[in-house]
N, C-alpha and C positions, 0 to 999 in steps of 0.2 A: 468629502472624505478623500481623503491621497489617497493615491496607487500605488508608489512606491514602497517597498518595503525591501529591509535587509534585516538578514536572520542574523540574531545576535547571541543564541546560547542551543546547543542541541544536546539528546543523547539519547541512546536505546536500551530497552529491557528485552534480555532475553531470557526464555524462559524466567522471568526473575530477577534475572541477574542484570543488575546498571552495570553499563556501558558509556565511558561520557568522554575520555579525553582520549580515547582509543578510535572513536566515530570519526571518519574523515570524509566521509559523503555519504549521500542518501539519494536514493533514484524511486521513488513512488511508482506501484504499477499503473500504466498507462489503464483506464475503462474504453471501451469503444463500443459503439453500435453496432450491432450486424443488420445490416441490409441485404432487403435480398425484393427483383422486379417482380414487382405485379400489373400484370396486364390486362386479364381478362377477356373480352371482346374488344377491348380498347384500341385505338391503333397507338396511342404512344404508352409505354411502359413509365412506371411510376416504383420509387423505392419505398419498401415501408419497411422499420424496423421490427425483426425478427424476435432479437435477443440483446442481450449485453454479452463483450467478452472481459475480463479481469486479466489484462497480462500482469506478466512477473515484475519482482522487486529487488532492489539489491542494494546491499550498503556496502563500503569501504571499513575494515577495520584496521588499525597498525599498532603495531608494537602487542599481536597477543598470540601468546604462542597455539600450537594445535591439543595441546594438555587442557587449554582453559576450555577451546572449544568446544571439545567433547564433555568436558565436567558440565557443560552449557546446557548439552543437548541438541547441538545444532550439528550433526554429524550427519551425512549424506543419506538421503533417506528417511530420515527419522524428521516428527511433526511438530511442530513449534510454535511459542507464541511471542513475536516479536511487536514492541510498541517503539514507536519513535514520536521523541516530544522533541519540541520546538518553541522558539518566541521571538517573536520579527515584529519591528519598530517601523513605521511610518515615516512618512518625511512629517509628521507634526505632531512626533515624540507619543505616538500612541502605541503602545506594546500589547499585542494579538496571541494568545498559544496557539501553537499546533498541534496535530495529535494526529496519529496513523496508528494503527489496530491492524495487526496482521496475525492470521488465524495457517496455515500452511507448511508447506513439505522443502525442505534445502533439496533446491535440485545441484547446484555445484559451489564449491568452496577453493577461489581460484586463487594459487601464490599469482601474488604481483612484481612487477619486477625484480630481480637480487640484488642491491646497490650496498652501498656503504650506509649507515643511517638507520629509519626504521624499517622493518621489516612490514609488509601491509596484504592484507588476505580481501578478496571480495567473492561476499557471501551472494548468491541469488535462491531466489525462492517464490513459490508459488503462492498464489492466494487463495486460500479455502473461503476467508472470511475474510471483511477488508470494511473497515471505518476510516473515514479523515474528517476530522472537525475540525475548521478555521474560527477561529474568535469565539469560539463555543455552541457554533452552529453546523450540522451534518453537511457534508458537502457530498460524503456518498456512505451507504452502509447496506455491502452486497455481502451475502450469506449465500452460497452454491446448496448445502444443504435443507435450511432451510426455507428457501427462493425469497429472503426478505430481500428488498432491491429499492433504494431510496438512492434518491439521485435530484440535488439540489432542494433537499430538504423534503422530497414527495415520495412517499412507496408506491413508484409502479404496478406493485405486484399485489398491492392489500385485499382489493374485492375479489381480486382470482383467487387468490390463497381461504379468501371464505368461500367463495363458488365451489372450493373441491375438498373442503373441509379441510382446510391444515391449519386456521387458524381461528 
């Protein structure tokens, strides 16, 4: 299987609404582990993972004014559901979707430079709820509400969420 790959068509739904030739980048929120030392009696301390954290997300959009935004729904504050698809080619002409699922809150809505040309806004925003599927396979699908937590196709979280009756 190659490693290589280059993205060859993207674009976003917001609340609904396709976004395609307006999309000028995309920045996925980063997942991370929380660690935190456990020691015990022990004399060397050892990290175990606590939690997961979800940071924020953000795209580039240009050429759309602040009229379209708010008809969007993506107005500061207010809750949203943004998808960003994708399809990235291998070096051995094999074409993959992508797919991002964002469930969360626009914390800022930033003018980008004033220049001559297009005009370009970058949206960030937080994750309530967060999927990425590569070639049709989970790569992560964290829910804060309801503590679903898959990470490399495995729920984390599955036997505890029946341990305390959530699921």
């Amino acid at each position: 299987m190659a490693d290589t790959r280059v993205t060859r068509l993207t674009r976003a739904i917001i609340n609904g609404n396709p976004v395609m030739g307006e999309l000028e980048g995309y920045t996925p929120p980063p997942v991370e582990k929380e660690m935190e030392d456990a020691k015990g009696g022990r004399f060397f301390a050892e990290k175990i993972m606590t939690g997961l954290k979800v940071g924020d997300a953000s795209f580039k959009l240009s050429g759309v004014p602040v009229e379209v935004l708010q008809a969007m729904g993506v107005t500061r504050g207010e809750s949203c559901e943004i998808t960003v698809l994708g399809v990235t080619i291998d070096e051995d002409g094999v074409e993959l979707p992508q797919r991002w699922e964002h469930s969360g809150e626009i914390i800022s809505i930033k003018q980008d430079e004033v220049k001559p040309g297009k005009e370009s806004r970058t949206l960030e925003y937080s994750c309530k709820a967060y999927k990425h599927m590569d070639g049709g396979k989970v790569i992560y699908d964290l829910n804060t509400r309801t503590q679903k937590c898959v990470v490399g196709g495995k729920d984390l979280l599955e036997n505890a969420r029946k341990l305390v009756e959530m699921a």
